[in-house]
VOGUTOR-641501 format. One record per residue (C-alpha): x, z, y; residue number from 1. Coordinates in pm, 1 decimal. Layout:
residues N
(site (X Z Y) NUM),
...
***
This chain:
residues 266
(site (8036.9 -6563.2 -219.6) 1),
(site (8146.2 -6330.5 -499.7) 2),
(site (8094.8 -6581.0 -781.3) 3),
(site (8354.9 -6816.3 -520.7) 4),
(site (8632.6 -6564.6 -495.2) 5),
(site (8635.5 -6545.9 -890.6) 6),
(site (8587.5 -6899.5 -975.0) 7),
(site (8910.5 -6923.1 -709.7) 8),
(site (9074.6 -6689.6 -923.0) 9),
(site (8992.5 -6872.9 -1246.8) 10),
(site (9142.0 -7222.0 -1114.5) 11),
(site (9452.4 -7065.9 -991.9) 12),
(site (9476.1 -6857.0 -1306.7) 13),
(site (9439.7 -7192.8 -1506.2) 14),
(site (9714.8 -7386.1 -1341.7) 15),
(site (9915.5 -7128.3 -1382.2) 16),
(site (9888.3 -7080.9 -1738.9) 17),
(site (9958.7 -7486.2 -1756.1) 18),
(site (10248.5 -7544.8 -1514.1) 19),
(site (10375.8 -7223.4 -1480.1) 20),
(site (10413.1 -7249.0 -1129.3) 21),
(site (10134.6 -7246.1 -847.3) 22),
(site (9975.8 -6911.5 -801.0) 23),
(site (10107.5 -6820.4 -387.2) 24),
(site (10142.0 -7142.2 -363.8) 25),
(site (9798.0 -7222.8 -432.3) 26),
(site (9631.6 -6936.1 -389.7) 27),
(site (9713.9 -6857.9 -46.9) 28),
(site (9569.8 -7198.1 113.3) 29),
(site (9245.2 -7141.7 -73.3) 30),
(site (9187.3 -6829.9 90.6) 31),
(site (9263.0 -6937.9 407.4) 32),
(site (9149.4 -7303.2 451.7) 33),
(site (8886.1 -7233.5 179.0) 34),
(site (8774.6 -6895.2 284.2) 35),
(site (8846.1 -6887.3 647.0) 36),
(site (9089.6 -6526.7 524.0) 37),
(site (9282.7 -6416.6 819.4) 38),
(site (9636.5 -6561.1 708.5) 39),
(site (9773.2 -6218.3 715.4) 40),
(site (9541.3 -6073.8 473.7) 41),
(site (9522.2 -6352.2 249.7) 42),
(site (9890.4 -6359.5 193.3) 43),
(site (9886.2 -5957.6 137.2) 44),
(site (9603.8 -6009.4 -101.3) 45),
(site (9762.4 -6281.4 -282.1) 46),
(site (10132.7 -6032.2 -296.7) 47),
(site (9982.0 -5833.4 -511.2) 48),
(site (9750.3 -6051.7 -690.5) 49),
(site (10114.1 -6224.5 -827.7) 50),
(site (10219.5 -5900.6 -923.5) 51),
(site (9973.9 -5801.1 -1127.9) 52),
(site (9945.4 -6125.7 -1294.5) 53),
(site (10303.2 -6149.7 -1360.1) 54),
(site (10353.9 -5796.5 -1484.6) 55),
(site (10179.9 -5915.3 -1828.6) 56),
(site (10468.2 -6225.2 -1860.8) 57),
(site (10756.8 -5968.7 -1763.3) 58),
(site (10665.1 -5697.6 -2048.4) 59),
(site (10637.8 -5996.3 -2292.8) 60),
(site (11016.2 -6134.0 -2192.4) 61),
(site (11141.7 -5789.9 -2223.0) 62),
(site (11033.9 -5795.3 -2611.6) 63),
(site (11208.7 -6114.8 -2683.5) 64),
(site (11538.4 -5968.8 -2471.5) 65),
(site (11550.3 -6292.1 -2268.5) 66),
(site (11560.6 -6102.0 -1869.6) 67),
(site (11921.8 -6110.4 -1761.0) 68),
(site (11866.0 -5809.9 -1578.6) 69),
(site (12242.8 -5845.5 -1385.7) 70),
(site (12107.0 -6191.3 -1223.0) 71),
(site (11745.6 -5990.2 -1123.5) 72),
(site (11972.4 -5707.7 -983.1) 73),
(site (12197.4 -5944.9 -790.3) 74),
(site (11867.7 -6124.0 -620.6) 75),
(site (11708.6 -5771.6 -546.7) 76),
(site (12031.9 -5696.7 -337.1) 77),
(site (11918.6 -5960.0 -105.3) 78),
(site (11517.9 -5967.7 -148.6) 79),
(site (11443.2 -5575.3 -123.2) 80),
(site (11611.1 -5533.6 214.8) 81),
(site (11494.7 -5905.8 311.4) 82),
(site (11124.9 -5797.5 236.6) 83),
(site (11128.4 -5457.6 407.5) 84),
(site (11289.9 -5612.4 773.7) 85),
(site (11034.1 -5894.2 715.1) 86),
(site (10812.3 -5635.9 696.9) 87),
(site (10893.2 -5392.4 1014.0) 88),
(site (10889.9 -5758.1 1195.3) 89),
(site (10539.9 -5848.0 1114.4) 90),
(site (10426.2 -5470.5 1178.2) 91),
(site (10650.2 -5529.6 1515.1) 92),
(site (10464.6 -5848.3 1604.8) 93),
(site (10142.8 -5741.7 1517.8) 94),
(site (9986.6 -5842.0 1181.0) 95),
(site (9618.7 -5883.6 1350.7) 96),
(site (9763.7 -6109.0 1642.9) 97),
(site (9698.1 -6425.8 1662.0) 98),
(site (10067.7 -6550.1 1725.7) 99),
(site (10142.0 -6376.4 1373.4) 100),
(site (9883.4 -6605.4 1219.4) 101),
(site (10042.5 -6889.4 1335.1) 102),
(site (10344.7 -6791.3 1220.9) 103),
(site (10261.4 -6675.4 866.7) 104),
(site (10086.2 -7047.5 834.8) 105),
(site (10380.5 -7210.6 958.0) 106),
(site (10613.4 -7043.6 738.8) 107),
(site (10330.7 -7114.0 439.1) 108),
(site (10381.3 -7455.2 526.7) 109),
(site (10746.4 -7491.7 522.6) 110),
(site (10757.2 -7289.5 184.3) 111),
(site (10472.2 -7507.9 -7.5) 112),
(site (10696.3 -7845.2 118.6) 113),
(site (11040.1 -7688.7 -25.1) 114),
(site (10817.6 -7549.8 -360.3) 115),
(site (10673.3 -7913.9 -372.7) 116),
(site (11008.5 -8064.0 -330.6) 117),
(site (11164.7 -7800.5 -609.5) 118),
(site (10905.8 -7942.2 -834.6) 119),
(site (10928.5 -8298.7 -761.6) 120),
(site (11327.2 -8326.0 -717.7) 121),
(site (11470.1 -8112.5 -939.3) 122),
(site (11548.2 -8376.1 -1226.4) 123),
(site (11697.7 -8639.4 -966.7) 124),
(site (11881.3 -8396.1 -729.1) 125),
(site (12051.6 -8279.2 -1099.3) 126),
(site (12082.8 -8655.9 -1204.4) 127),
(site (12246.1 -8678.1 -813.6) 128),
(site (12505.4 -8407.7 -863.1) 129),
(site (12622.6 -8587.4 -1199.2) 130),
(site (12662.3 -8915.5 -1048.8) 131),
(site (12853.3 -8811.9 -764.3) 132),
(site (13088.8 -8543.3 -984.1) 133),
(site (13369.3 -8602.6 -813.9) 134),
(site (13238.5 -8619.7 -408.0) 135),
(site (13399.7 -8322.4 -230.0) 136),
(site (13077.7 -8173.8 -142.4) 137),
(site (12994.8 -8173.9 -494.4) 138),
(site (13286.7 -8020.9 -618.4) 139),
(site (13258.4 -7759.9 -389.3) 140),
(site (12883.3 -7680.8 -457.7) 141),
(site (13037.9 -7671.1 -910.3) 142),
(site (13335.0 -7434.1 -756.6) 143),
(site (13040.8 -7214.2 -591.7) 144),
(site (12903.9 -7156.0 -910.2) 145),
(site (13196.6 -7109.3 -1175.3) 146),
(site (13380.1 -6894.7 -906.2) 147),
(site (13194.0 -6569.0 -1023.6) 148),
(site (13235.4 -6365.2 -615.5) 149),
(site (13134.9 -6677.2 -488.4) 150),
(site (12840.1 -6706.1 -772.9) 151),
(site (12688.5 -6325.4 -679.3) 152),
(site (12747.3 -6355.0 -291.1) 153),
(site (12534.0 -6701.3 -295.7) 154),
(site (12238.8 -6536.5 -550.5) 155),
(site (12228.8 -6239.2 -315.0) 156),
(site (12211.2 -6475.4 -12.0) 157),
(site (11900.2 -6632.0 -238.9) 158),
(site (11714.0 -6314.1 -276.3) 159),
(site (11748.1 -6335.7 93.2) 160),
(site (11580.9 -6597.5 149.5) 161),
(site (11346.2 -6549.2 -81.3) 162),
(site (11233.7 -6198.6 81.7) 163),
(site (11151.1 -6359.7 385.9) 164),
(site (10959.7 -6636.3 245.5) 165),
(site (10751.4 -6460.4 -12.6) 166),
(site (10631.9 -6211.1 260.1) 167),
(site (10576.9 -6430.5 505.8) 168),
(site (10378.8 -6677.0 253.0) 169),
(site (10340.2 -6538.8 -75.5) 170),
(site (10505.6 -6877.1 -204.4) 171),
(site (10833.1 -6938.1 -336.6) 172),
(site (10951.4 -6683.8 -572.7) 173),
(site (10837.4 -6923.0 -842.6) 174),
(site (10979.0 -7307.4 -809.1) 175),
(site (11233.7 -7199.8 -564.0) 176),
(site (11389.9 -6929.9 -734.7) 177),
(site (11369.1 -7098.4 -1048.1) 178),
(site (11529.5 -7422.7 -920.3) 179),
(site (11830.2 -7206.0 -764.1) 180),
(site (11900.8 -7014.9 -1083.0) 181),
(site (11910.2 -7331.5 -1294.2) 182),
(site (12209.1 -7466.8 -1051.9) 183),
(site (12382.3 -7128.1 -1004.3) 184),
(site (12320.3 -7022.7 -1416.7) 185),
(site (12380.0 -7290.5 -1617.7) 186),
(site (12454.5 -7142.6 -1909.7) 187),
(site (12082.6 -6968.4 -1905.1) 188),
(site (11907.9 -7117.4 -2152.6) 189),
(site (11526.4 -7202.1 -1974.3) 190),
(site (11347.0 -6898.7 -2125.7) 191),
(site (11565.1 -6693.0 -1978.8) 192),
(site (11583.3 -6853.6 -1641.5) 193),
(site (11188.6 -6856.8 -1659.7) 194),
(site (11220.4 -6453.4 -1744.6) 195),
(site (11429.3 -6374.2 -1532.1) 196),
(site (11269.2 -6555.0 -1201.3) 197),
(site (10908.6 -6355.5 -1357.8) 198),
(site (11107.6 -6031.6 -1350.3) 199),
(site (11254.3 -6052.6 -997.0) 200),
(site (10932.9 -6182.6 -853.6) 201),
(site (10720.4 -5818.5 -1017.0) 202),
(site (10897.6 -5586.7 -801.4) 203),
(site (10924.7 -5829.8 -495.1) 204),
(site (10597.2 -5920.4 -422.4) 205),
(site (10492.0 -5576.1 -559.4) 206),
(site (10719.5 -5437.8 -261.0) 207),
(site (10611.2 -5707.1 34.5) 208),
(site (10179.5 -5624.5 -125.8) 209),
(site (10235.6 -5250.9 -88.1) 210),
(site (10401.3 -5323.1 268.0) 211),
(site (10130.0 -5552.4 346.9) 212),
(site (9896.6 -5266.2 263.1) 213),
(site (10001.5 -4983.0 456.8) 214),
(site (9967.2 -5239.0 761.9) 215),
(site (9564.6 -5312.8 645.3) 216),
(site (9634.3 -5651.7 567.5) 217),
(site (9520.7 -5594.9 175.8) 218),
(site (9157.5 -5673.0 63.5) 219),
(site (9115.6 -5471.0 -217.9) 220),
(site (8779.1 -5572.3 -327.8) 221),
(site (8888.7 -5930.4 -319.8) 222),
(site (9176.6 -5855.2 -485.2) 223),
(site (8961.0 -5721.9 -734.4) 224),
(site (8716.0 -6044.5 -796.1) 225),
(site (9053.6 -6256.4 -771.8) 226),
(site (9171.5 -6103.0 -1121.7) 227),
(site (8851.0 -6127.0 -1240.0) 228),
(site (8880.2 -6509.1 -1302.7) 229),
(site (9276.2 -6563.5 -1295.1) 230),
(site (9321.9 -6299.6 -1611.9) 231),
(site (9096.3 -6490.6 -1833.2) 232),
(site (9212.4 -6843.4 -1630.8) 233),
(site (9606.8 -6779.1 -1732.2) 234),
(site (9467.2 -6708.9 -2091.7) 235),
(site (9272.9 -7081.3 -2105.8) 236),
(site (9557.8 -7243.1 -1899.9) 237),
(site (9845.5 -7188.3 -2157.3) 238),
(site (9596.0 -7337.0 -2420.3) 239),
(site (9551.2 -7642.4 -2195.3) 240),
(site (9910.4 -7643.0 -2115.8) 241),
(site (9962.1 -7739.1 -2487.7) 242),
(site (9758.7 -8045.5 -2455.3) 243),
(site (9853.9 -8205.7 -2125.2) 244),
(site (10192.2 -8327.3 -2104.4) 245),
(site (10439.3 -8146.0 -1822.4) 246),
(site (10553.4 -8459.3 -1695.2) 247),
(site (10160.4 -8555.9 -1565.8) 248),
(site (10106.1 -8223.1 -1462.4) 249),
(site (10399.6 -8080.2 -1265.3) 250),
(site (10361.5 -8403.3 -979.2) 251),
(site (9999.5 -8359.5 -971.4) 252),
(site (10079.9 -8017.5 -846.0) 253),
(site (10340.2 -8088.0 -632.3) 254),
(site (10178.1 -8388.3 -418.2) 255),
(site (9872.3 -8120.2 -390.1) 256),
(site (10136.9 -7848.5 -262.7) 257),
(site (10279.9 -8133.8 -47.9) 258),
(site (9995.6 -8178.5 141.2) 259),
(site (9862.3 -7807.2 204.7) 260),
(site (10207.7 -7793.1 338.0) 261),
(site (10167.7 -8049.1 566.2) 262),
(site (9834.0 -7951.0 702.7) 263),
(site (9987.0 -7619.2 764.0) 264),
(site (10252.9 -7781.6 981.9) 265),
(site (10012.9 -7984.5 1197.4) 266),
***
């Protein structure tokens, strides 16, 4: 069973290092549908496993000067007190209950179908907005984003959002926030959108694991074996990455996402 949990690791690690996105979002079902993990545990587990593996990407972007730390700032405004009420909630409801399971896999479900949707949209929903430049809706969506009080409330309002999802699922502090930044930050050239999404994701699913542990819902020792395989797995990913075109790989994962999101839901 030990040899599973890293092997796990190593195929999450792997698409990672390919797409980029993918490791809540994929490594959170495993655990549960895969593992039978209590939902609770396996998204505390997987918290922390994100953080760690991320921590490696964010000390690399801060070499090459590429975090806008402002935009991280603006999103923490809205995640860190998102993740901490998220937090007292599930301690409220009762993180071993069985109406908290159902709960944490519904909102897994609903986060893996908007990831999915990030990653499968993005280009046409962008294509969309041109078309339709001068729709009312439209132009109010452009004035949200030049108009800069308008810009910060909206990213704060995002960290929001994000809190709650990412401790209630461990997914969407990847695609989502990514997507979001690209329509609110145009000017951010994609390395630094990529940065600064990795750096605002360290410290908020570092928070939401450390909540999730002083509640018990942290498996250490499978945290453990789950590093074991994705450290080497992000390492062989990138390599791969190279090889196999984005554009192949980035709808494989999404359809995949798709449907763990579904079965969630039903």
């Amino acid at each position: 069973m030990e040899w599973s949990f890293v092997l796990a690791g190593l195929f999450v690690g792997i698409m990672v290092g390919m797409t980029g996105v993918g490791g809540g979002s994929l490594m959170t079902p495993i655990l549960i549908f895969g593992f039978a993990i209590q939902p609770a545990v396996a998204v505390g587990t997987d918290l922390l496993f994100a953080a760690i593996t991320k921590a490696g990407g964010v000390w690399a972007y801060m070499k090459h000067g590429v975090i806008n730390w402002q935009v991280v700032l603006r999103l923490a405004y809205g995640s860190v007190p998102a993740t901490l009420l998220t937090l007292v909630a599930l301690h409220y409801v009762g993180v071993s209950d069985e109406t908290s399971g159902e709960i944490i896999t519904i909102a897994l479900g609903i986060a893996l179908i908007l990831t999915s949707s990030a990653l499968l949209l993005k280009d046409f929903i962008a294509g969309l907005l041109r078309a339709r430049e001068g729709h009312p809706f439209v132009t109010a969506l452009y004035y949200l984003r030049e108009e800069n009080k308008h810009k910060v409330r909206a990213t704060v309002l995002v960290g929001a959002f994000l809190g709650v999802m990412v401790t209630m699922s461990s997914v969407g502090a990847g695609a989502l926030g990514a997507v979001t930044l690209l329509f609110l930050y145009p000017r951010l050239k994609g390395s630094e959108v990529v940065a600064t999404d990795i750096a605002h994701a360290v410290p908020l699913t570092a928070i939401a694991g450390i909540g999730h542990s002083t509640v018990g819902t942290v498996d250490w020792s499978l945290l453990s074996l789950l590093l074991l395989g994705s450290l080497p797995g992000i390492y062989i990913g990138s390599h791969l990455g190279v090889k196999i075109p984005e554009h192949v790989m980035r709808p494989l994962l999404a359809i995949i996402l798709l449907g763990v999101g579904v079965k969630c839901l039903l």
